[in-house]
C-alpha positions as CSV (number, residue, x, y, z in Angstrom):
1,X,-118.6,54.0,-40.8
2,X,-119.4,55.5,-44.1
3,X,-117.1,58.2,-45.6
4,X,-119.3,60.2,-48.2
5,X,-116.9,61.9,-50.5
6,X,-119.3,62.9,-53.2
7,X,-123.3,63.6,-53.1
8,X,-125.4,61.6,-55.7
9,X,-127.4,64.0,-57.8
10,X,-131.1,62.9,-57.6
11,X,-133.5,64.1,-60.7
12,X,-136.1,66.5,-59.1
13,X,-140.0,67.0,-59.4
14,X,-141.0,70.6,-60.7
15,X,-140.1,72.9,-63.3
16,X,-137.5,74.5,-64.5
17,X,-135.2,71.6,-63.0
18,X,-133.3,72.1,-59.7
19,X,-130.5,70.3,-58.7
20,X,-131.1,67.8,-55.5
21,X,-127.4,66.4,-54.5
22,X,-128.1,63.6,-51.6
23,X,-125.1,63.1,-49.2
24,X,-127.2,60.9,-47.1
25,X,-130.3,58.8,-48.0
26,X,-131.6,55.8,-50.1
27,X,-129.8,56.4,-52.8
28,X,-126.0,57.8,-51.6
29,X,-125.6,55.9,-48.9
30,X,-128.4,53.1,-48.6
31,X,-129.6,54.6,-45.4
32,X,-133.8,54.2,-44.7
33,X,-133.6,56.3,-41.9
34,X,-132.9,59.9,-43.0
35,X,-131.5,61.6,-46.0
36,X,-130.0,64.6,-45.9
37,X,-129.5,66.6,-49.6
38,X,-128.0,70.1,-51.1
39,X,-131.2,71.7,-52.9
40,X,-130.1,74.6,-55.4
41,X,-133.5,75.8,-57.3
42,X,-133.7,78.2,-59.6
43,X,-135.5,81.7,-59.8
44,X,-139.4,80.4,-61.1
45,X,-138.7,77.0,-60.0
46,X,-142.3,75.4,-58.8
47,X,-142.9,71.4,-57.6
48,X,-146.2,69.6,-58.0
49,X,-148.1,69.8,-54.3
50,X,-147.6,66.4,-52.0
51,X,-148.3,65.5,-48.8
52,X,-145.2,63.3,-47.6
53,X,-144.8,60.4,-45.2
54,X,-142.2,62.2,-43.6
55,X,-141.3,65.1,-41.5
56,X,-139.2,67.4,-43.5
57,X,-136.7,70.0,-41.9
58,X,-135.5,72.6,-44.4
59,X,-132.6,75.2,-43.8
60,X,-132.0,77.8,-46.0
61,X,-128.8,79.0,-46.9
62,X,-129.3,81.8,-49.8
63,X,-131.9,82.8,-51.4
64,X,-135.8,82.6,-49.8
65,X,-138.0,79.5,-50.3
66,X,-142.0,79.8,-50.8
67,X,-143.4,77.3,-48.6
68,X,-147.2,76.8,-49.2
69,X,-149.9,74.9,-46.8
70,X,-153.6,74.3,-47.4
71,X,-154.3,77.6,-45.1
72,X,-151.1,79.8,-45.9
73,X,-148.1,80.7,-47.5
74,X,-144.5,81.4,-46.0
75,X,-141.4,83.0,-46.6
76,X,-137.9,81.1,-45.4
77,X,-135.6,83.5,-45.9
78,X,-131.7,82.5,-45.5
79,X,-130.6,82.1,-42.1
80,X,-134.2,80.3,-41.0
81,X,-135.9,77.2,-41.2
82,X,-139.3,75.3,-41.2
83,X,-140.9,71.8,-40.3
84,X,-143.1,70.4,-42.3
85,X,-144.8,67.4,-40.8
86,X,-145.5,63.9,-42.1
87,X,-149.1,63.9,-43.4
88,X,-149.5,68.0,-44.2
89,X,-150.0,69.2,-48.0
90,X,-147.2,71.6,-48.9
91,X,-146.2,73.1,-52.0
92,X,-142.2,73.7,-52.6
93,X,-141.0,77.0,-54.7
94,X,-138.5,79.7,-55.2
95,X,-140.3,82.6,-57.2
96,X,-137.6,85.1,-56.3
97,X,-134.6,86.5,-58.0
98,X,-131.6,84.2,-57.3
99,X,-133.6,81.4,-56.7
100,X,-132.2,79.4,-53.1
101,X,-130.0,76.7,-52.0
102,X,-131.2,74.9,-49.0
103,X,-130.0,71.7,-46.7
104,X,-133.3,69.6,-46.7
105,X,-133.0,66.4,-44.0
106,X,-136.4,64.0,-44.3
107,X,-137.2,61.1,-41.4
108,X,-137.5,58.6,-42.8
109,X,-135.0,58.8,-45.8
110,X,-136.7,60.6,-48.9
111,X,-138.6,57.9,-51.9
112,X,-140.5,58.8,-54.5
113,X,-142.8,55.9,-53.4
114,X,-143.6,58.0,-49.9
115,X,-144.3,61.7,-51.3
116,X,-148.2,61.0,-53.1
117,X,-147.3,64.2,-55.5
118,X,-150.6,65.8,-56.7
119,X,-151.6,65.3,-60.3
């Protein structure tokens, strides 16, 4: 058993900064398998474009995060969720006032080394 009683803050991608705290993952707990982290972005807060090696389940809790694919462009309000699959483009932001807070769990765990973030 591991007994997590603080997240690790992890230094994010994208501009202005957001604040990733891992609970579970490569880094807070040594785990390869999944990582599960606390993203609170700020309003105008915008990430380079990537296409992961992971599928990546995101949960929002306040707030609304842009989610944008090579053929569209969604809104996750709070209270929903979206998939984004190993292997598809995506682009992470939070144009709207307030910014958002969401529970982001990646399989595998999240590494720099596995995103490829656009240039």
């Amino acid at each position: 058993m591991k007994h997590i009683q603080k997240p690790t803050i992890i230094q994010a991608a994208g501009s202005p900064p957001k604040q990733i705290e891992e609970f579970i993952g490569r880094v807070a707990s040594q785990t390869s398998e999944v990582s599960i982290a606390r993203m609170t972005s700020p309003v105008g807060w915008s990430e380079p474009g990537q296409t992961v090696e992971f599928n990546e389940y995101t949960v929002v809790l306040r707030g609304t995060l842009k989610v944008r694919l090579k053929e569209k462009e969604i809104d996750i309000p709070a209270g929903q969720a979206v998939l984004v699959e190993a292997g598809e483009w995506v682009q992470y932001s939070t144009p709207y006032a307030k910014g958002a807070e969401y529970i982001a769990v990646c399989l595998p765990a999240f590494s720099p080394e596995i995103v490829h973030r656009d240039t």
